[in-house]
PQR file with spaces between the fields and no chain letter, atoms N, CA, C, O and H, PARSE charges and radii, in Angstrom:
ATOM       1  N    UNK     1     113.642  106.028   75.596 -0.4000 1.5000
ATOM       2  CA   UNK     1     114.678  105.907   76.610 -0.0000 2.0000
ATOM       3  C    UNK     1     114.449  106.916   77.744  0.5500 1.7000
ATOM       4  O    UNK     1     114.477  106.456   78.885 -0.5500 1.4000
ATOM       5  N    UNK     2     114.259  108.040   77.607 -0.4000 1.5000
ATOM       6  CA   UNK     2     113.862  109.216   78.224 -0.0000 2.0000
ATOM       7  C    UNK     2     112.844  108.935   79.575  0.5500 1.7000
ATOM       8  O    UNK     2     113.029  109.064   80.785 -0.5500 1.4000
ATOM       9  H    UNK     2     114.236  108.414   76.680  0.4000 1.0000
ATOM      10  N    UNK     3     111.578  108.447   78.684 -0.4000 1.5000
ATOM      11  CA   UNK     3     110.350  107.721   79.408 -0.0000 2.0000
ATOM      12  C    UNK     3     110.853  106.819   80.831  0.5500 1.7000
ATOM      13  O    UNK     3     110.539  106.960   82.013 -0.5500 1.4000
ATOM      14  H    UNK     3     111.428  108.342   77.701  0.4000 1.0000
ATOM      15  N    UNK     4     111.804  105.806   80.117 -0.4000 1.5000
ATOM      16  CA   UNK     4     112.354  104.573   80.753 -0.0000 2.0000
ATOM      17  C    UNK     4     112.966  105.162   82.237  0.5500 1.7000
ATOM      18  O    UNK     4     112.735  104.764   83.379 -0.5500 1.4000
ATOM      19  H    UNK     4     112.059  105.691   79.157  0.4000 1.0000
ATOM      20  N    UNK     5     113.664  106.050   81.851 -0.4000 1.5000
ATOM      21  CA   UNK     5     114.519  107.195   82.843 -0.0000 2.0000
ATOM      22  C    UNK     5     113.947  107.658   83.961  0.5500 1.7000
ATOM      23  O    UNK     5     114.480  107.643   85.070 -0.5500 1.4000
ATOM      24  H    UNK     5     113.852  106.373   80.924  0.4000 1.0000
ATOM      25  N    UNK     6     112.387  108.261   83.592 -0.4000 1.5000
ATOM      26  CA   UNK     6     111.832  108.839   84.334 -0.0000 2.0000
ATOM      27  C    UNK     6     110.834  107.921   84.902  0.5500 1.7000
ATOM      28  O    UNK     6     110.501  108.259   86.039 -0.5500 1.4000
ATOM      29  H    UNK     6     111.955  108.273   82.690  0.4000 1.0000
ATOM      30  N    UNK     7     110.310  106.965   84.502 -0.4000 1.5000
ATOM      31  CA   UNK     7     109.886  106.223   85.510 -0.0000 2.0000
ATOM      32  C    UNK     7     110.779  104.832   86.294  0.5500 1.7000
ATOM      33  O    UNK     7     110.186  104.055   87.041 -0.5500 1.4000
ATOM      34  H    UNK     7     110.580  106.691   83.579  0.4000 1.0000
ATOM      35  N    UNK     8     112.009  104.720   86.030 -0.4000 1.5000
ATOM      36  CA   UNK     8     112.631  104.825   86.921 -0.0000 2.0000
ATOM      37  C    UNK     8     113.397  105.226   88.012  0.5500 1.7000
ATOM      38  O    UNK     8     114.195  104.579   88.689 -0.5500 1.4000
ATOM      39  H    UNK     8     112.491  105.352   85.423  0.4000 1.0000
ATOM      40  N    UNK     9     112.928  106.749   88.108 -0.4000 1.5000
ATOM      41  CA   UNK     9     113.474  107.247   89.108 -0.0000 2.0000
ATOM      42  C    UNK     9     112.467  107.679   89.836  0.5500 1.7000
ATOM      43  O    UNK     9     112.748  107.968   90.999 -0.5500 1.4000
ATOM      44  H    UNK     9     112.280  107.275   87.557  0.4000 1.0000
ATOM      45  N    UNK    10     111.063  107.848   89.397 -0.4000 1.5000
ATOM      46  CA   UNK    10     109.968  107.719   90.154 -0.0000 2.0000
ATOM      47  C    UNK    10     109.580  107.128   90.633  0.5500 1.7000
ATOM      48  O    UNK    10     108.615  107.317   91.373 -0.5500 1.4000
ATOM      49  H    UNK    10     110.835  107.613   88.452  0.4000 1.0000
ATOM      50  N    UNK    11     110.420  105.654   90.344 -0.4000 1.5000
ATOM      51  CA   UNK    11     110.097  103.986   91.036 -0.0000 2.0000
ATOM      52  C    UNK    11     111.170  104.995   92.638  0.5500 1.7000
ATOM      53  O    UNK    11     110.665  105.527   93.627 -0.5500 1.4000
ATOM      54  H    UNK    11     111.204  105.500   89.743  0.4000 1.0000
ATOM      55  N    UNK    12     112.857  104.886   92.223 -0.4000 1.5000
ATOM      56  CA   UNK    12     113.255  104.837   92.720 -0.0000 2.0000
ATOM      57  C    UNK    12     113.019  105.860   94.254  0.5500 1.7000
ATOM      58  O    UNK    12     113.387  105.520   95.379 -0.5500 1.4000
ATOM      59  H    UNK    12     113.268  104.453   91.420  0.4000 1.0000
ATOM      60  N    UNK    13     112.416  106.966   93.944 -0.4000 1.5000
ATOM      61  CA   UNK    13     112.146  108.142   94.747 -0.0000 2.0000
ATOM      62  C    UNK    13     110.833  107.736   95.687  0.5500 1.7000
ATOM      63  O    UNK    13     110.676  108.100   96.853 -0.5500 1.4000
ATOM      64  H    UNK    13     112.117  107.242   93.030  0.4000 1.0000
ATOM      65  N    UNK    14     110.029  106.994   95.003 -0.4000 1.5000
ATOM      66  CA   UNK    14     108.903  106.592   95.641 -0.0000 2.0000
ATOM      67  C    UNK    14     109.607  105.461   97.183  0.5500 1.7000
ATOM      68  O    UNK    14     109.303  105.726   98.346 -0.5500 1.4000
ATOM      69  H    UNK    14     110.156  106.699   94.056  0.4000 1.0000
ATOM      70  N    UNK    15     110.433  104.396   96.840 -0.4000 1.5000
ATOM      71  CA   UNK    15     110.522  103.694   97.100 -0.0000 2.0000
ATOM      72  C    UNK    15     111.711  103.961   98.500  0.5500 1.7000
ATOM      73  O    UNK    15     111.994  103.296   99.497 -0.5500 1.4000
ATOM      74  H    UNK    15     110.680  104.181   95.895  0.4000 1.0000
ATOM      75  N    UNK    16     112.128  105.132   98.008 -0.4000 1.5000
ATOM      76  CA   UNK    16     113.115  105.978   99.394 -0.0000 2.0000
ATOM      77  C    UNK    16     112.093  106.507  100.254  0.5500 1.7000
ATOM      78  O    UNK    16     112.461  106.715  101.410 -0.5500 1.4000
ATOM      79  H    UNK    16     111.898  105.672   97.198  0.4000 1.0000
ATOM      80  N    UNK    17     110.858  106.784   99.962 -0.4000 1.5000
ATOM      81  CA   UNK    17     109.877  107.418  100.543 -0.0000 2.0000
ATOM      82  C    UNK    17     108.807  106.896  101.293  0.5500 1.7000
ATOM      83  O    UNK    17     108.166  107.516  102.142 -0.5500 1.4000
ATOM      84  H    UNK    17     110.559  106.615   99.023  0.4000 1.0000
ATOM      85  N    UNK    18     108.572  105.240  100.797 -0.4000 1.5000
ATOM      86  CA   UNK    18     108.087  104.503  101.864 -0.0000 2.0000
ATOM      87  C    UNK    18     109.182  104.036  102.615  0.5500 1.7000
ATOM      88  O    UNK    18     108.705  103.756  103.715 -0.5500 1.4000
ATOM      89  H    UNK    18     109.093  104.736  100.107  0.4000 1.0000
ATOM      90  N    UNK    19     110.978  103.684  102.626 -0.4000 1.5000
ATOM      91  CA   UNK    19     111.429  103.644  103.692 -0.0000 2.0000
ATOM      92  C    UNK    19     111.556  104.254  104.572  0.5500 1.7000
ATOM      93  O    UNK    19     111.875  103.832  105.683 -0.5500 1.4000
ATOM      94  H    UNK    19     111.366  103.912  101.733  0.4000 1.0000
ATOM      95  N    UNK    20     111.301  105.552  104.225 -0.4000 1.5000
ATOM      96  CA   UNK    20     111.476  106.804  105.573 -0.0000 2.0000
ATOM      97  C    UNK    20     110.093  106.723  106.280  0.5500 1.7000
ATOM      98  O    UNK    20     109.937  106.417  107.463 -0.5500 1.4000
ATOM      99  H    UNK    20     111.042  105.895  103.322  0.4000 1.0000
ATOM     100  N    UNK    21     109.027  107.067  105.318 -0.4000 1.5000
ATOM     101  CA   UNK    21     107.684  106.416  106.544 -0.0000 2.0000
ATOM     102  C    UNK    21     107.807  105.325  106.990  0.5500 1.7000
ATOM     103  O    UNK    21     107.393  105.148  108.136 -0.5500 1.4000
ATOM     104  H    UNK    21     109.154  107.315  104.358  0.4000 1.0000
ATOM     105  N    UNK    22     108.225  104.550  106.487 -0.4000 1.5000
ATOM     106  CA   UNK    22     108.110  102.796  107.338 -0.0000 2.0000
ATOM     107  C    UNK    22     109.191  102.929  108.829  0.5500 1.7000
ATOM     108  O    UNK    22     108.966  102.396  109.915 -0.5500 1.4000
ATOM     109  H    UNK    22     108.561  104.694  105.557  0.4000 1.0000
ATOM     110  N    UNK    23     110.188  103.657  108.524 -0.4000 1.5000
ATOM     111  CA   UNK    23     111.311  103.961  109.501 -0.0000 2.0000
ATOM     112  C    UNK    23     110.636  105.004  110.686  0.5500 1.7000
ATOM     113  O    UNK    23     110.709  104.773  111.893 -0.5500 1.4000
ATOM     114  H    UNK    23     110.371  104.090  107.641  0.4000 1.0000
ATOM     115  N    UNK    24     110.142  105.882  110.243 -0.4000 1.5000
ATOM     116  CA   UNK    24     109.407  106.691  111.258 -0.0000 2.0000
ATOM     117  C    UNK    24     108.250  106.287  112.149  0.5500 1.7000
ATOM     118  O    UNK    24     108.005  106.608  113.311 -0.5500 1.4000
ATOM     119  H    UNK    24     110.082  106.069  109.262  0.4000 1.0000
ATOM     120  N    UNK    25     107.507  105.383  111.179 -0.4000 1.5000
ATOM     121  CA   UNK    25     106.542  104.368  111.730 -0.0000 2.0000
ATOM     122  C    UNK    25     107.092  103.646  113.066  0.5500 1.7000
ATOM     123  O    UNK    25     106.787  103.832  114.244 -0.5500 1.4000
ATOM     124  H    UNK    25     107.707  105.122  110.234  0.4000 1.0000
ATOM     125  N    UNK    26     107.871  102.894  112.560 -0.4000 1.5000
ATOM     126  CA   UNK    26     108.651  101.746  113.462 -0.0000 2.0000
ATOM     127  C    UNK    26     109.340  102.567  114.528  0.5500 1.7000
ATOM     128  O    UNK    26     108.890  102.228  115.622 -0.5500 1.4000
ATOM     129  H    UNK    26     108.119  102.743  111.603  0.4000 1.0000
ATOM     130  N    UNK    27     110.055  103.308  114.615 -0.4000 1.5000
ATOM     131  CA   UNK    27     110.831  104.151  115.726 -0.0000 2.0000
ATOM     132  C    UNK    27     109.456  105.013  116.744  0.5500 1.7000
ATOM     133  O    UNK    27     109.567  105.439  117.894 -0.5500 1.4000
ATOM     134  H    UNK    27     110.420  103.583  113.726  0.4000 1.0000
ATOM     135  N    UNK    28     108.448  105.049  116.006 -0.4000 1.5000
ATOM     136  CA   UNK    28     107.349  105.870  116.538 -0.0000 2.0000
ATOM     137  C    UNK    28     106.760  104.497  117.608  0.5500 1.7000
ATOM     138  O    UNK    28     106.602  104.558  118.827 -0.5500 1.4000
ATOM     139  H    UNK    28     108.358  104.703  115.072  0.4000 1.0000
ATOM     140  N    UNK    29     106.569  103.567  116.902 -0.4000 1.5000
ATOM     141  CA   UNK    29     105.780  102.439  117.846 -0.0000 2.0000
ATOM     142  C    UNK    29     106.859  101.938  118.875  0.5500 1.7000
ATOM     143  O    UNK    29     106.495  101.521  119.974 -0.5500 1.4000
ATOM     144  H    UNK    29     106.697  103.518  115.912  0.4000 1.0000
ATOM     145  N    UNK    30     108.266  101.982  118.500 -0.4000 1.5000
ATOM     146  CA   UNK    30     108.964  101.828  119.397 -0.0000 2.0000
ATOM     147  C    UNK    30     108.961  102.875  120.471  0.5500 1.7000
ATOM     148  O    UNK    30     108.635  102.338  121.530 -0.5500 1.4000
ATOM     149  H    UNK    30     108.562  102.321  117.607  0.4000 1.0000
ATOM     150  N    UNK    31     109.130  103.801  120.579 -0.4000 1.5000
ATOM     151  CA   UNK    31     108.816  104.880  121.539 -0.0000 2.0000
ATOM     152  C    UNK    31     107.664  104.793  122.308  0.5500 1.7000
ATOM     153  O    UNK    31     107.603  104.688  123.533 -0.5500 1.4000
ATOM     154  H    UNK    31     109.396  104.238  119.719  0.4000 1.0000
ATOM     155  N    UNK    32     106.660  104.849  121.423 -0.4000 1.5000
ATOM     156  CA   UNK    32     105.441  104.496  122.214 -0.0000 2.0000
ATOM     157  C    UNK    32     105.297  103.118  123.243  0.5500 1.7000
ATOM     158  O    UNK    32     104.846  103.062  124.387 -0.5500 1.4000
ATOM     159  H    UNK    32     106.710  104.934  120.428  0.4000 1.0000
ATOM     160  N    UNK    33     105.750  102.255  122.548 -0.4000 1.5000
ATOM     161  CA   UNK    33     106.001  100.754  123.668 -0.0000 2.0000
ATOM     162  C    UNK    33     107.157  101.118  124.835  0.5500 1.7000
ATOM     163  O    UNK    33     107.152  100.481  125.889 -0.5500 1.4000
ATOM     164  H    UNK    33     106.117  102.301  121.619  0.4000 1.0000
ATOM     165  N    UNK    34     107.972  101.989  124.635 -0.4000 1.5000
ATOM     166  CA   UNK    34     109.208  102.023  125.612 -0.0000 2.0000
ATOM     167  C    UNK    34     108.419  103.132  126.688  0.5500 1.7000
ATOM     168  O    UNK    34     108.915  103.145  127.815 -0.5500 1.4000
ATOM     169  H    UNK    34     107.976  102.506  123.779  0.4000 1.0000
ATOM     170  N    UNK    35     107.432  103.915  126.498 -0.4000 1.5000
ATOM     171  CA   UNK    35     107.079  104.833  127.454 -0.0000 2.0000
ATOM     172  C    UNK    35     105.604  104.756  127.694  0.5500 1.7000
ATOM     173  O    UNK    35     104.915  105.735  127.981 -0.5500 1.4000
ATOM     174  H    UNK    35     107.029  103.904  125.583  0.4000 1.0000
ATOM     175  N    UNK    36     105.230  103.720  127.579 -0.4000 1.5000
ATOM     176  CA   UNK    36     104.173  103.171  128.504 -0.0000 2.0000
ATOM     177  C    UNK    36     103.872  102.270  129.491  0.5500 1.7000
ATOM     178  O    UNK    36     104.384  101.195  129.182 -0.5500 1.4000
ATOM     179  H    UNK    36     105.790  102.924  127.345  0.4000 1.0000
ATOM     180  N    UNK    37     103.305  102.199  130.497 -0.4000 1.5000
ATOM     181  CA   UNK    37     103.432  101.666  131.557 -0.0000 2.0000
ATOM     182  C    UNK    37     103.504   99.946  130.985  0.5500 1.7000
ATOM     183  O    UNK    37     103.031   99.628  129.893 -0.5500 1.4000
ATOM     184  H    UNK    37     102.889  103.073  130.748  0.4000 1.0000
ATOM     185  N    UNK    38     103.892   99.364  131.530 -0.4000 1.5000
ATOM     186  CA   UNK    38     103.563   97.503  131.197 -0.0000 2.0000
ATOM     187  C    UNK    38     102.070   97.523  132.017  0.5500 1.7000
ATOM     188  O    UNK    38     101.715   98.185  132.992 -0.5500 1.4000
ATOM     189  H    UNK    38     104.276   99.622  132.417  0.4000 1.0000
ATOM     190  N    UNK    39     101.381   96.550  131.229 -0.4000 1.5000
ATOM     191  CA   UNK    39     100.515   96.372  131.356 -0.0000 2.0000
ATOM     192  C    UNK    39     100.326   94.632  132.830  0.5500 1.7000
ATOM     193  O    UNK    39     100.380   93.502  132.345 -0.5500 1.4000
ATOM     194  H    UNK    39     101.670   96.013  130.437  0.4000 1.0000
ATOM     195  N    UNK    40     100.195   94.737  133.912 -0.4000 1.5000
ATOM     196  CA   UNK    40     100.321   93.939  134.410 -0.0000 2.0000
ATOM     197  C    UNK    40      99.150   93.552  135.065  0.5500 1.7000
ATOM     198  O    UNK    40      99.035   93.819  136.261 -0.5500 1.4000
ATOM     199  H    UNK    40     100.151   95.655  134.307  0.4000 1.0000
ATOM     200  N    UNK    41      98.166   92.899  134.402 -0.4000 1.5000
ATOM     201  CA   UNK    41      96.947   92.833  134.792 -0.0000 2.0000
ATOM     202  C    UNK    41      97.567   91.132  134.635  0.5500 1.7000
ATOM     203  O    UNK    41      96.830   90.180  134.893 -0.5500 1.4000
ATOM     204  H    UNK    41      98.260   92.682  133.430  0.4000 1.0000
């Protein structure tokens, strides 16, 4: 049971941890698209 415990919360901790990179990711490319020139070729 113990076992069960702990790798579910290593699921769970992992899985808070790619939403915050995925979130930082995304707000990062957003920034980057909002402060670059348009490309008007």
């Amino acid at each position: 049971m113990k076992k069960l415990l702990v790798v579910v919360s290593l699921v769970g901790v992992a899985a808070m941890v790619f939403r915050k990179v995925k979130a930082s990711n995304d707000e990062r490319a957003l920034w980057h698209e909002a402060t670059t020139a348009p490309d008007l070729r």
